[in-house]
BALOBA-1460 file (C-alpha; in Angstrom, 3 decimals):
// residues 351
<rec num="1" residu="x" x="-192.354" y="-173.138" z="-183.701"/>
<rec num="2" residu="x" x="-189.497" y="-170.664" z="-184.948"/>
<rec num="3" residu="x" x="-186.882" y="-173.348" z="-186.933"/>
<rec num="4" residu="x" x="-183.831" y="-172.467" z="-184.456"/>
<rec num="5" residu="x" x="-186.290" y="-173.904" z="-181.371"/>
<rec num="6" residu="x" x="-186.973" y="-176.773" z="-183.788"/>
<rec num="7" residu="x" x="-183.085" y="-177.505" z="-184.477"/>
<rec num="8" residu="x" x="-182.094" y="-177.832" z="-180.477"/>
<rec num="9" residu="x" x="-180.140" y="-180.559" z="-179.740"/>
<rec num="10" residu="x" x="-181.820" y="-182.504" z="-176.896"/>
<rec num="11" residu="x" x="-180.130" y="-185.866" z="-175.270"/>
<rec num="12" residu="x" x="-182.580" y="-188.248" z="-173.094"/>
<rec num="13" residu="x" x="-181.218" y="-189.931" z="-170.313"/>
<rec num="14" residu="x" x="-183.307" y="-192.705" z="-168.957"/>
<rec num="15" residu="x" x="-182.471" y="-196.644" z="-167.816"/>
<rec num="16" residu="x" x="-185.904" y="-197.587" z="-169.232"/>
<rec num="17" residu="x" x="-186.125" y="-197.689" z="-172.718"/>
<rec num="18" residu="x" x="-190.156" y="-197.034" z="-173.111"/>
<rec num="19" residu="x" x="-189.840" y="-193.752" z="-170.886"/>
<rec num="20" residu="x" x="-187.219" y="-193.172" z="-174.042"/>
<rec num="21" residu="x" x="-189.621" y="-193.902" z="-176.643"/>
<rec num="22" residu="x" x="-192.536" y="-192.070" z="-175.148"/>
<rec num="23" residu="x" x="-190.084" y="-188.698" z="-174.501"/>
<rec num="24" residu="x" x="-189.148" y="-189.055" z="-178.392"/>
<rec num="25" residu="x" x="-192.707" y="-189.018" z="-179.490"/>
<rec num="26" residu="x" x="-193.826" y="-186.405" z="-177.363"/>
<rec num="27" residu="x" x="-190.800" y="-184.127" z="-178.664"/>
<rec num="28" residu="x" x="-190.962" y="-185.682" z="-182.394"/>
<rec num="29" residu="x" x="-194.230" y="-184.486" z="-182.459"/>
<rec num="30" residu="x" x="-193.452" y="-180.890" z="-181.812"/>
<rec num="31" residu="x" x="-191.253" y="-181.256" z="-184.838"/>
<rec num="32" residu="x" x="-187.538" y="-181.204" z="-182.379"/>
<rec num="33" residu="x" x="-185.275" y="-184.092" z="-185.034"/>
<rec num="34" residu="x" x="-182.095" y="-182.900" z="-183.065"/>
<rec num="35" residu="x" x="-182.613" y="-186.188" z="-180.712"/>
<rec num="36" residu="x" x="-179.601" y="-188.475" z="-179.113"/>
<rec num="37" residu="x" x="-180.764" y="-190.756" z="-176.200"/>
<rec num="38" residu="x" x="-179.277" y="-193.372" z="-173.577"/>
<rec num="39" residu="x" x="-180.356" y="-195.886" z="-171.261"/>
<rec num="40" residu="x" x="-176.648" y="-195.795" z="-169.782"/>
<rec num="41" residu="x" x="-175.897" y="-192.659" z="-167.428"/>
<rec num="42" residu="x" x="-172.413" y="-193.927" z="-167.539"/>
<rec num="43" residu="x" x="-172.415" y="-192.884" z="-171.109"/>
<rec num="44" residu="x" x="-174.028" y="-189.243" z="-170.270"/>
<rec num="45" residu="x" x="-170.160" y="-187.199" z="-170.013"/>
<rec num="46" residu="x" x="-169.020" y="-189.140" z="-173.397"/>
<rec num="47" residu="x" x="-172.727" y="-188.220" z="-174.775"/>
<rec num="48" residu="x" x="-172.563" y="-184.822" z="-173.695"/>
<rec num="49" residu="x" x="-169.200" y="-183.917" z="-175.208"/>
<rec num="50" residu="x" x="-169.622" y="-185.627" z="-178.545"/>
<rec num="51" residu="x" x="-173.246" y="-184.292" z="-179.475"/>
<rec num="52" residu="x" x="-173.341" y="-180.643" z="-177.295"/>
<rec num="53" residu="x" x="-177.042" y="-181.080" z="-176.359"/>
<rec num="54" residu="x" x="-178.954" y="-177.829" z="-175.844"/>
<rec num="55" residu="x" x="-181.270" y="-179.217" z="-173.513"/>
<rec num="56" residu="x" x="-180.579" y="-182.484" z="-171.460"/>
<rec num="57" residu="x" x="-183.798" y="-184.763" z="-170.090"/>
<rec num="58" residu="x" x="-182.709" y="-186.350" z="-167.311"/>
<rec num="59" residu="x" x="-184.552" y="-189.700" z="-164.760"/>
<rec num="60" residu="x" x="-182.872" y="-189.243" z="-161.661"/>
<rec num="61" residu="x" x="-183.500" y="-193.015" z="-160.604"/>
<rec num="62" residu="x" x="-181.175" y="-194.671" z="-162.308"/>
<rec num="63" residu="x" x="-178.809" y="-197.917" z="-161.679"/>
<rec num="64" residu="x" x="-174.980" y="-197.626" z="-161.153"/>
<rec num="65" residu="x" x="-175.671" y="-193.682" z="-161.006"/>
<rec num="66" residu="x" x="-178.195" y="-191.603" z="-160.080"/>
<rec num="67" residu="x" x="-179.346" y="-188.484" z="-161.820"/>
<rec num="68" residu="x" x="-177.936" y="-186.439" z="-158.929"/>
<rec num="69" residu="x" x="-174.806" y="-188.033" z="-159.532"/>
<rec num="70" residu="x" x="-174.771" y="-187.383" z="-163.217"/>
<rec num="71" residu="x" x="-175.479" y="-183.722" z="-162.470"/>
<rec num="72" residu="x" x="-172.582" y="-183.040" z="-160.748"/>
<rec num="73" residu="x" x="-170.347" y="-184.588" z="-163.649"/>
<rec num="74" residu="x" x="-172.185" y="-181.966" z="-165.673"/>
<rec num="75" residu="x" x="-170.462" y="-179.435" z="-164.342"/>
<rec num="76" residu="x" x="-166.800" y="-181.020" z="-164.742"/>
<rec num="77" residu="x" x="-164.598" y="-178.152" z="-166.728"/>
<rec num="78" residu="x" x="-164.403" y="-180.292" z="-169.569"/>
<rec num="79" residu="x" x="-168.116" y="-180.612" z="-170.100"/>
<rec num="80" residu="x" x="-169.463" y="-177.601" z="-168.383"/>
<rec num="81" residu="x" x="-170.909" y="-174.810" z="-170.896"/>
<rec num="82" residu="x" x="-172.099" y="-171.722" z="-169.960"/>
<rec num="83" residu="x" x="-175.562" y="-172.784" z="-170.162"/>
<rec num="84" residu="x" x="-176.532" y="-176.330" z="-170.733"/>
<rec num="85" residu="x" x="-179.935" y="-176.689" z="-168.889"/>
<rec num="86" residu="x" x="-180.915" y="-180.149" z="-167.483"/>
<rec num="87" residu="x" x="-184.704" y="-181.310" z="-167.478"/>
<rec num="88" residu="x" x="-184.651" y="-183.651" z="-164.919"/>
<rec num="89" residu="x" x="-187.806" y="-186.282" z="-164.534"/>
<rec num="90" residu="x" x="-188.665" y="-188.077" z="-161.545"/>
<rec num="91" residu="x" x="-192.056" y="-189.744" z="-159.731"/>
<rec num="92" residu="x" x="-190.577" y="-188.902" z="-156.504"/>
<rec num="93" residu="x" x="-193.240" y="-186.022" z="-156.177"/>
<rec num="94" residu="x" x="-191.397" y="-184.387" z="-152.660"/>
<rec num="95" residu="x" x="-190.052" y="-180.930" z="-151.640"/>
<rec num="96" residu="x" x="-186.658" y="-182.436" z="-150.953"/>
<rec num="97" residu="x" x="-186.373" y="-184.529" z="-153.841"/>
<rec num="98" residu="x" x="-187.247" y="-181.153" z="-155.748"/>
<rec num="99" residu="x" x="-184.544" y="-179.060" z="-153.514"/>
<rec num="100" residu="x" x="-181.409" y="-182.047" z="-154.147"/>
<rec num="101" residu="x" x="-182.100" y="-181.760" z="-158.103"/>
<rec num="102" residu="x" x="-181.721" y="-177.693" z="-158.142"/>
<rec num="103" residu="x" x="-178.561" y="-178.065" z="-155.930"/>
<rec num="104" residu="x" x="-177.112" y="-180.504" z="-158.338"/>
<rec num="105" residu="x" x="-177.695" y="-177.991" z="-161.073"/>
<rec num="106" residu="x" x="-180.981" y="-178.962" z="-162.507"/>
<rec num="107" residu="x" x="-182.887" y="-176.255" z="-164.077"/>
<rec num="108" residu="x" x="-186.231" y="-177.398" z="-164.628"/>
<rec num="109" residu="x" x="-188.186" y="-180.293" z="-162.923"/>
<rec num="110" residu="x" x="-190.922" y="-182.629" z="-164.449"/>
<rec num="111" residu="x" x="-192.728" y="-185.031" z="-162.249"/>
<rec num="112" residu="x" x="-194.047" y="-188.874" z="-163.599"/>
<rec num="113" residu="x" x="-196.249" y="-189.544" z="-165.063"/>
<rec num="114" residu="x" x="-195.302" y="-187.529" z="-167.943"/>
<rec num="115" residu="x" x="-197.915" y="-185.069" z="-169.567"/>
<rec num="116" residu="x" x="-196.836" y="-184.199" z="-173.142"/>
<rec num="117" residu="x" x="-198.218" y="-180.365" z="-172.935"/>
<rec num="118" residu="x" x="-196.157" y="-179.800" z="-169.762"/>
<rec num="119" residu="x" x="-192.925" y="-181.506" z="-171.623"/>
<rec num="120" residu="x" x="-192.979" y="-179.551" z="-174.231"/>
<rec num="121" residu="x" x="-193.863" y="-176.396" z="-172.680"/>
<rec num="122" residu="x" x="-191.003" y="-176.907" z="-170.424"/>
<rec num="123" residu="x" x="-188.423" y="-178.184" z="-172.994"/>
<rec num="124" residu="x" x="-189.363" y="-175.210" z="-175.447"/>
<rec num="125" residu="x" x="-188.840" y="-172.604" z="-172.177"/>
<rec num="126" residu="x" x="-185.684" y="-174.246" z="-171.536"/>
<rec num="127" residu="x" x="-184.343" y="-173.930" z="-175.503"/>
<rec num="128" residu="x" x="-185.323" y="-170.651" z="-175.650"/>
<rec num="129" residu="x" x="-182.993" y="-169.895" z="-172.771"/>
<rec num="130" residu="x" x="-180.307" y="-171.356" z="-174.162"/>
<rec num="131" residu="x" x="-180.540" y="-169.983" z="-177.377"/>
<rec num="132" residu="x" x="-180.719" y="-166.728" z="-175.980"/>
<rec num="133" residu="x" x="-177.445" y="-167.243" z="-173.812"/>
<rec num="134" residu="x" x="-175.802" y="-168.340" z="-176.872"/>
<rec num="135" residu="x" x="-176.864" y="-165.428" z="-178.600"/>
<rec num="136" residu="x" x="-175.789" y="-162.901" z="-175.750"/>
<rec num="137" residu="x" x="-172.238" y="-165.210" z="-175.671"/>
<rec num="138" residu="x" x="-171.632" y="-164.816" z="-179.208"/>
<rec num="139" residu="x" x="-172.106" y="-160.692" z="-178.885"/>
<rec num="140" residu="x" x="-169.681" y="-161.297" z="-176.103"/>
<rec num="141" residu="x" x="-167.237" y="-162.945" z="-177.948"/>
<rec num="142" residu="x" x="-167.649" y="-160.568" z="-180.761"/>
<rec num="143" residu="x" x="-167.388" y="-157.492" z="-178.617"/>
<rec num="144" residu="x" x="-164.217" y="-159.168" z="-177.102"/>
<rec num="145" residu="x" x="-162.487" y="-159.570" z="-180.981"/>
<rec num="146" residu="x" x="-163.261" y="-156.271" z="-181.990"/>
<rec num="147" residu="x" x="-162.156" y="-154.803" z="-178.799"/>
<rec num="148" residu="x" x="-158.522" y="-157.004" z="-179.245"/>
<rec num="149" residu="x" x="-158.391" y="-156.213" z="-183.050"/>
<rec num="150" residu="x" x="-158.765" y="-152.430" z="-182.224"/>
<rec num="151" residu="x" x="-156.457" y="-152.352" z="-179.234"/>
<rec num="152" residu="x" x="-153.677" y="-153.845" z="-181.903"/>
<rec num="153" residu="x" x="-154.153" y="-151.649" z="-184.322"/>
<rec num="154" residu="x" x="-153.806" y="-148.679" z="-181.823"/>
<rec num="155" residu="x" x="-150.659" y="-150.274" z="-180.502"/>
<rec num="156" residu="x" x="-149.501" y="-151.074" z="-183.912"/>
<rec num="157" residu="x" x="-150.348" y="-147.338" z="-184.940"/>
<rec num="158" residu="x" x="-148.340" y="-146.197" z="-181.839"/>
<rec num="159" residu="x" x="-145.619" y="-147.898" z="-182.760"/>
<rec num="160" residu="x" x="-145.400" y="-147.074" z="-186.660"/>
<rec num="161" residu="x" x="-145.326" y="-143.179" z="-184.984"/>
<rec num="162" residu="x" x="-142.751" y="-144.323" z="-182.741"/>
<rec num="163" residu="x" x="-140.297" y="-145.714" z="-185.783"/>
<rec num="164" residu="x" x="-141.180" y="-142.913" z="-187.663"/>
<rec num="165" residu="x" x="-139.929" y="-140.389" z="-184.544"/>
<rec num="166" residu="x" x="-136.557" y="-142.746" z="-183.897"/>
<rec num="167" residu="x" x="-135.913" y="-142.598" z="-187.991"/>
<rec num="168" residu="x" x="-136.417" y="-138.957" z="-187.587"/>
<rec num="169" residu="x" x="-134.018" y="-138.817" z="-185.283"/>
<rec num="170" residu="x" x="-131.532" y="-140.656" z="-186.762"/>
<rec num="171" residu="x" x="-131.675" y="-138.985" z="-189.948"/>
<rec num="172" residu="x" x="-129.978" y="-136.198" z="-188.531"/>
<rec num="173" residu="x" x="-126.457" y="-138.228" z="-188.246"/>
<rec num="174" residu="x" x="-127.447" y="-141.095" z="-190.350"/>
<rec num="175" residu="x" x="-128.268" y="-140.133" z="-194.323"/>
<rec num="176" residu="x" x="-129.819" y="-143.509" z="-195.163"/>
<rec num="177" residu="x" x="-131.844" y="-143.601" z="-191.884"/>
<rec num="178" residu="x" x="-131.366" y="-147.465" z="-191.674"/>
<rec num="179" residu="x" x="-129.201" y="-147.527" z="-188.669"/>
<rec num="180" residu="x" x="-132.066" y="-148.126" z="-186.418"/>
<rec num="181" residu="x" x="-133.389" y="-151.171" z="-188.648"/>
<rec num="182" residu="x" x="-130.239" y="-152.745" z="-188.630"/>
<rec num="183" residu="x" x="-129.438" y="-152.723" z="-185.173"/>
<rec num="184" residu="x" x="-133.459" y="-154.383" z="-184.765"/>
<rec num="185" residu="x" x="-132.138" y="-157.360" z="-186.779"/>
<rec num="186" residu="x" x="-129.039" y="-157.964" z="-185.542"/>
<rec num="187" residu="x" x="-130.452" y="-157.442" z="-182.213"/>
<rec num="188" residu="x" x="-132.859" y="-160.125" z="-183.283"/>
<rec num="189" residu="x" x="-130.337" y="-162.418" z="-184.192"/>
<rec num="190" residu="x" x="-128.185" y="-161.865" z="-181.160"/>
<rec num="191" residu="x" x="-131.385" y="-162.707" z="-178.429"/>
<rec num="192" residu="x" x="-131.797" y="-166.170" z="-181.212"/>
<rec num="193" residu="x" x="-128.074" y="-166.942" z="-180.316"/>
<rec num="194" residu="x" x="-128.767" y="-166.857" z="-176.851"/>
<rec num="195" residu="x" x="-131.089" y="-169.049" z="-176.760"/>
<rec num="196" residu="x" x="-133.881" y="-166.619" z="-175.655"/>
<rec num="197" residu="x" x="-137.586" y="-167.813" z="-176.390"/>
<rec num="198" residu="x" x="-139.186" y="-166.860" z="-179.600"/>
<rec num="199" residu="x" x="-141.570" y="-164.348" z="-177.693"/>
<rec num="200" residu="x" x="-138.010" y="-162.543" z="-176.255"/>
<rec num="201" residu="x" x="-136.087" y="-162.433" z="-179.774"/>
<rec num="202" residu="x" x="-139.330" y="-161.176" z="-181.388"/>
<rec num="203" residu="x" x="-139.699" y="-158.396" z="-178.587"/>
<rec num="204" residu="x" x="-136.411" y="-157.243" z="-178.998"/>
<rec num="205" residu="x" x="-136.271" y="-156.879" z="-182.719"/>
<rec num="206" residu="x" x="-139.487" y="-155.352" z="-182.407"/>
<rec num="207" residu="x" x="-138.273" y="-152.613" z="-179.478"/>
<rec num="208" residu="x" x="-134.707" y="-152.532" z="-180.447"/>
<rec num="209" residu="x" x="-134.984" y="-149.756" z="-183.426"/>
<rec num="210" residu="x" x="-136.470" y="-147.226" z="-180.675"/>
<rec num="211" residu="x" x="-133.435" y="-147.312" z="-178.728"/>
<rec num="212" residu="x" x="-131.819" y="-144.132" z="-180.228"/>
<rec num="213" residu="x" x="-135.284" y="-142.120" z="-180.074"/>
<rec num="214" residu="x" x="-134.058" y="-140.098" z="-177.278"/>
<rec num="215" residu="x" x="-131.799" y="-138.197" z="-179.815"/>
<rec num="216" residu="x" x="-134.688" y="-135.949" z="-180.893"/>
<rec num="217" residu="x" x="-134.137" y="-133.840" z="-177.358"/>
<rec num="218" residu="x" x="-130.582" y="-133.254" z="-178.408"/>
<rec num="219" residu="x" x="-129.177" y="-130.110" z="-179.797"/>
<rec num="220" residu="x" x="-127.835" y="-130.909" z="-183.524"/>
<rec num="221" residu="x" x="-124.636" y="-128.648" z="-182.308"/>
<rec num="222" residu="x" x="-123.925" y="-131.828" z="-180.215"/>
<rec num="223" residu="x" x="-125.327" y="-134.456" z="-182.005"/>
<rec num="224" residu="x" x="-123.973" y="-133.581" z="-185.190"/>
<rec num="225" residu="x" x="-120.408" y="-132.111" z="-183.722"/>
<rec num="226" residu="x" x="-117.266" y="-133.265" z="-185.747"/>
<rec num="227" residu="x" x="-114.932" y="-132.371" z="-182.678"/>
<rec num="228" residu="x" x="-114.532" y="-133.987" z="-179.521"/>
<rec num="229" residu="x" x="-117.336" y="-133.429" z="-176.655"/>
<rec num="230" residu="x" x="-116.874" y="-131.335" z="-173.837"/>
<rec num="231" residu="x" x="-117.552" y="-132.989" z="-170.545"/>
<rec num="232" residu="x" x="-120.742" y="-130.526" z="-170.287"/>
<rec num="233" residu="x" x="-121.789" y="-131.189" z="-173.916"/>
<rec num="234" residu="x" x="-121.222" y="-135.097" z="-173.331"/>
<rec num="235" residu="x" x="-123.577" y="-134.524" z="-170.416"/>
<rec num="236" residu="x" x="-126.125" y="-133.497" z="-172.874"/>
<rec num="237" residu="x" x="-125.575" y="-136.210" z="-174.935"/>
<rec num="238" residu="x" x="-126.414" y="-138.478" z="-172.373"/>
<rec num="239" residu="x" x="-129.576" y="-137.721" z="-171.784"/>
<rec num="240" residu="x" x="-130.761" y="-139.149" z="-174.325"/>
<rec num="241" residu="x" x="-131.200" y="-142.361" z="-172.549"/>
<rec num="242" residu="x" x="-133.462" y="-141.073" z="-170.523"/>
<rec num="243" residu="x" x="-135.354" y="-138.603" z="-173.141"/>
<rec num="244" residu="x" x="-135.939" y="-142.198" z="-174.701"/>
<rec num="245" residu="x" x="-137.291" y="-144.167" z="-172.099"/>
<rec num="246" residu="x" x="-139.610" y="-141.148" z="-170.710"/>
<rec num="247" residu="x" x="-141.065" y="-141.084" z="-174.736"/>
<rec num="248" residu="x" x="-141.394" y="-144.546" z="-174.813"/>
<rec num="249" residu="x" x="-142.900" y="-145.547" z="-171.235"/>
<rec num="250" residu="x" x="-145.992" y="-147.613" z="-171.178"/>
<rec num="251" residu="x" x="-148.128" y="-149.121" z="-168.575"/>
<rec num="252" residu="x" x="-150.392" y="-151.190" z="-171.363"/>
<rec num="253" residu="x" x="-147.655" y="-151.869" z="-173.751"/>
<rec num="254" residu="x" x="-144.931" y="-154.365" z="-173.359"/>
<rec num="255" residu="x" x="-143.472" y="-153.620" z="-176.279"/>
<rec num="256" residu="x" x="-142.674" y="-150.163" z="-175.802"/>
<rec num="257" residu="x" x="-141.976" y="-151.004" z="-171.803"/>
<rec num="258" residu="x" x="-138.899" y="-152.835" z="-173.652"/>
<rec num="259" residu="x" x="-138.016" y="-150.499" z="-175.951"/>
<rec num="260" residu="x" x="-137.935" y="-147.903" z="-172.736"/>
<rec num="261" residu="x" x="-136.019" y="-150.224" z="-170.929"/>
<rec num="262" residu="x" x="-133.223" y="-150.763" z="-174.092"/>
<rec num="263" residu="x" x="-133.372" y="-146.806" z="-174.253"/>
<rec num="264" residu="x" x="-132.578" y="-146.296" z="-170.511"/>
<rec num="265" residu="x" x="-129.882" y="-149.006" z="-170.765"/>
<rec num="266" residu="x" x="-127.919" y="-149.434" z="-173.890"/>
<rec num="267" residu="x" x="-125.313" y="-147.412" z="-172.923"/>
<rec num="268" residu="x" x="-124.600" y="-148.955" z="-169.700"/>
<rec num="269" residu="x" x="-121.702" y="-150.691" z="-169.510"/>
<rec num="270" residu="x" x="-120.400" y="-154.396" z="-168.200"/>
<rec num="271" residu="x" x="-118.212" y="-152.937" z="-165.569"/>
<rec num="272" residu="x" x="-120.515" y="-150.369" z="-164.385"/>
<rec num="273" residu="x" x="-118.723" y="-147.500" z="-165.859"/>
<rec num="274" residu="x" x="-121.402" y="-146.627" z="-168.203"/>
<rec num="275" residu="x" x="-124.583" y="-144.016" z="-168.209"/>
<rec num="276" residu="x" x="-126.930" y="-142.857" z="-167.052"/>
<rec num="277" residu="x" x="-127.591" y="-145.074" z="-163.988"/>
<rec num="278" residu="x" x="-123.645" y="-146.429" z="-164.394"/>
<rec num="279" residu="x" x="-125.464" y="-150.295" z="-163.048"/>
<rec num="280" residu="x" x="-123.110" y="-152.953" z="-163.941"/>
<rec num="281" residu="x" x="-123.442" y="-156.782" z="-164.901"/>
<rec num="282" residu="x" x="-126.586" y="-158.471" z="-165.024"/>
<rec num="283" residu="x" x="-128.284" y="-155.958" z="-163.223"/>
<rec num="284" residu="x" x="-128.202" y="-154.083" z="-166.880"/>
<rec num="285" residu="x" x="-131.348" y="-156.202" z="-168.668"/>
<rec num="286" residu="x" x="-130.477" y="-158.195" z="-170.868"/>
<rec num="287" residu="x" x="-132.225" y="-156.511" z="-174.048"/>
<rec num="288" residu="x" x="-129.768" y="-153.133" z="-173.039"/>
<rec num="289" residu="x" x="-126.832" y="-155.428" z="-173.470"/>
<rec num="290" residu="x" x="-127.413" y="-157.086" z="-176.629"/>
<rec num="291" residu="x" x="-128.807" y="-153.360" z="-178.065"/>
<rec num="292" residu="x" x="-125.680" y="-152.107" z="-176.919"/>
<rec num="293" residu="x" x="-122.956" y="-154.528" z="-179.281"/>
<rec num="294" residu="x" x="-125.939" y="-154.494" z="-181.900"/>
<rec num="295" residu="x" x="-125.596" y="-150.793" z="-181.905"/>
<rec num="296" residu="x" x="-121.698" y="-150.395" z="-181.429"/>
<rec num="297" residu="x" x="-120.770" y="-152.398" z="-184.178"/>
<rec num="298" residu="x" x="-122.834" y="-150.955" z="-186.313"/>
<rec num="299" residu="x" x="-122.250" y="-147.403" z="-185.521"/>
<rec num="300" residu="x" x="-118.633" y="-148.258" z="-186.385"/>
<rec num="301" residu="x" x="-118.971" y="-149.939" z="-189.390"/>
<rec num="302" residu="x" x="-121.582" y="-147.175" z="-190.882"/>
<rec num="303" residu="x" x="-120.319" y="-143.455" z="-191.723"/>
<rec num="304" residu="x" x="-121.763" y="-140.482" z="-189.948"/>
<rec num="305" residu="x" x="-121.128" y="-136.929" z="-190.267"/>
<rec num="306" residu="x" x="-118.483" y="-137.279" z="-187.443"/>
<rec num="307" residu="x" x="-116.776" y="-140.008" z="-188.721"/>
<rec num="308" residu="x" x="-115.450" y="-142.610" z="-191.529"/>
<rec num="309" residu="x" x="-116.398" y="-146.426" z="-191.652"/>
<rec num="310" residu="x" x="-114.643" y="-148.317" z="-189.879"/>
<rec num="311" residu="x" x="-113.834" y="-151.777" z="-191.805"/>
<rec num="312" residu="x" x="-115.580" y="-154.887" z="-190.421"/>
<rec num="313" residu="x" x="-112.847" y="-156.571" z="-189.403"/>
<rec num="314" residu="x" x="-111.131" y="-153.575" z="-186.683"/>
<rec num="315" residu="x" x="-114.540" y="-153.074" z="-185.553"/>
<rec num="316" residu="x" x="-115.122" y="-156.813" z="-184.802"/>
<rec num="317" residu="x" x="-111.745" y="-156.473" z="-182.855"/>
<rec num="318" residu="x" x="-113.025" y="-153.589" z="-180.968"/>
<rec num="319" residu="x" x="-116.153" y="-155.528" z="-179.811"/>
<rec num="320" residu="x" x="-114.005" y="-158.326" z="-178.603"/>
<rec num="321" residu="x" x="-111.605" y="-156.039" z="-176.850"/>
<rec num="322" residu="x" x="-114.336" y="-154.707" z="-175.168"/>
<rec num="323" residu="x" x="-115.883" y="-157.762" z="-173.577"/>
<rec num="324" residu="x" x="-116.021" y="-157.920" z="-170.353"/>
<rec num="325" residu="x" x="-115.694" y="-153.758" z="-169.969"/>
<rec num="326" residu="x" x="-118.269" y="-152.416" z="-172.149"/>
<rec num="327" residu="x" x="-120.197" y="-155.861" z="-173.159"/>
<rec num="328" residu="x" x="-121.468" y="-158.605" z="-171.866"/>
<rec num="329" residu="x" x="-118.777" y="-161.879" z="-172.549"/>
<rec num="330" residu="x" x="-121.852" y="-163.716" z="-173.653"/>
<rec num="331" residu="x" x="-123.457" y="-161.179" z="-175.987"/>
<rec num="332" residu="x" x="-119.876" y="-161.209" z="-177.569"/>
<rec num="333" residu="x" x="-119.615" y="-164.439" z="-177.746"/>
<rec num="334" residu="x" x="-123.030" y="-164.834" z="-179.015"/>
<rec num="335" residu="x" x="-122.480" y="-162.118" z="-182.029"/>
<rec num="336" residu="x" x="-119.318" y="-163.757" z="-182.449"/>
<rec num="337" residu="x" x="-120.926" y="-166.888" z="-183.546"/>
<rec num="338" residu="x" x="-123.538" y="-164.668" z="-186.008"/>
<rec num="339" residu="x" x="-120.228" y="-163.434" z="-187.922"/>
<rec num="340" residu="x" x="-118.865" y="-166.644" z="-188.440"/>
<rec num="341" residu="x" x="-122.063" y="-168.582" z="-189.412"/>
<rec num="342" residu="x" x="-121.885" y="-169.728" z="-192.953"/>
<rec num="343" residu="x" x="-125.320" y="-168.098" z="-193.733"/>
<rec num="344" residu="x" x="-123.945" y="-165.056" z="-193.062"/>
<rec num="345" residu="x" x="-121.935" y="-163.822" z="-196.144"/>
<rec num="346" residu="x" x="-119.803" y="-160.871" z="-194.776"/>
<rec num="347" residu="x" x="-118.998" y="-159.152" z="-190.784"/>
<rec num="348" residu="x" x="-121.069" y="-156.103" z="-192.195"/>
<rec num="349" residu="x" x="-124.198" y="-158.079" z="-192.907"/>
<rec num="350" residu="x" x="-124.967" y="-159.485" z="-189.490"/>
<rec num="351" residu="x" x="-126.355" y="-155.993" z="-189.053"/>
């Protein structure tokens, strides 16, 4: 017998204790040591979960409950496994008593009295099916991790191209190419103010760095202009909301669904006077309106070819005097609370 038939894990059920015995020596003999046994079918769903038998024998007259009975238990949630075939053993020699123990699950039936040849023969048939289920389970389950491991990677590679494509961008009015980083962590810690869920703030800081991708479609002669826009050039400039979310749409990807989302929205405003789709209130998600004081404060408080620094303090003061037109009250209020938390040392390091 091949050693993993040998080390199946076989559980006897049976009220009298000498049909026990003579099932052990029968198996014993054909060198199974993996052996558990009852008298007690109360004590079969306890059994079953603490020792995982491979093959269960089962005598279907029984006191307080029948094999039938202790069939359908079997296949509770908690105790059912893909395969777990039941052996059951019976004198009752009929058609029907036959038919009842297949439609309570049983997958083999042995008749009393017992012949050891036929036991074993049955019980090895039995193991071997099991086995092989496990086997084919275990490919499954393997199949299923390297499938998952490989679909993350390819997400994870899509997005690394993705940051490297908004950093691009930025680069081209931002020398130190952080701009997008920072407004991911202070986007970050805005959705943690909020009181979103850890799944949200991570999503966020995750999608929040892409929302400025869009500025790859636009002309540097716009981008990059030290004068005032012109209501046509402005028009340019605001595509790049939806340059963004068109680069970054997904059907398989939350992540970059978000990050399309934050793109199409970031510059809309509280009151509706924003762009491109000039929404207002909480019909702007919730991810666009955090992105957008995230990425206003920043953009002030950061140089760019176009423009000094602002100090930390006047651009604070802008944000607040823009609550309520531009922003959200309670994204304000939320970044609010980030500058003033003792962990944070400055206004400029929030972002």
């Amino acid at each position: 017998m091949e050693p993993w038939i040998a080390r199946g894990r076989i559980l006897i059920v049976d009220d009298e204790e000498a049909n026990v015995q003579v099932l052990r020596r029968i198996l014993e003999a054909d060198g199974y040591s993996e052996i558990r046994s009852t008298n007690d079918p109360m004590a079969v769903p306890e059994l079953t979960q603490e020792f995982d038998p491979d093959v269960i024998l089962l005598d279907v007259i029984m006191p307080c409950m029948d094999g039938h009975e202790v069939l359908r238990r079997l296949q509770e949630p908690d105790l059912h496994a893909p395969y777990r075939p039941v052996l059951v053993l019976t004198s009752d020699h009929s058609r029907q008593a036959q038919r009842e123990a297949f439609a309570a699950g049983a997958k083999d039936f042995v008749t009393k009295p017992l012949s050891p040849s036929e036991v074993r023969l049955r019980v090895r048939n039995l193991l071997e099916t099991r086995m092989l289920h496990r086997e084919l389970r275990e490919q499954k389950d393997a199949l299923e991790d390297r499938v998952r491991e490989r679909t993350a990677e390819l997400e994870a590679a899509r997005l690394q191209i993705l940051y490297r494509l908004a950093r691009a961008a930025e680069y081209r009015d931002d020398d130190t190419g952080q701009h997008t980083r920072r407004v991911g962590r202070s986007a970050g810690r805005i959705a943690r103010a909020l009181g979103l869920t850890r799944h949200e703030i991570s999503r966020i800081q995750m999608a929040a760095p892409l929302h400025d991708v869009g500025k790859i479609g636009i002309p540097d002669s716009i981008l990059l202009s030290a004068d005032p826009l012109s209501p046509a050039d402005f028009e340019v400039m605001k595509g790049h909301c939806v340059i963004g979310a068109d680069l970054l749409s997904s059907e398989d990807v939350p992540v970059l669904d978000l990050a399309a989302e934050i793109a199409l929205s970031h510059h809309e405003c509280w009151d509706g006077t924003g762009y491109p789709n000039a929404v207002s209130g909480s019909d702007v998600p919730i991810a666009g309106r955090i992105v957008a004081v995230a990425d206003t404060f920043d953009a002030l408080t950061h140089s760019r070819p176009y423009k000094e620094a602002w100090p930390a303090a006047e651009a604070l003061e802008e944000v607040r005097s823009l609550s309520g037109v531009a922003f959200d009250p309670d994204v304000v209020t939320a970044f609010e609370t980030l500058v003033s938390s003792p962990d944070v040392v400055s206004v400029g390091a929030v972002a």
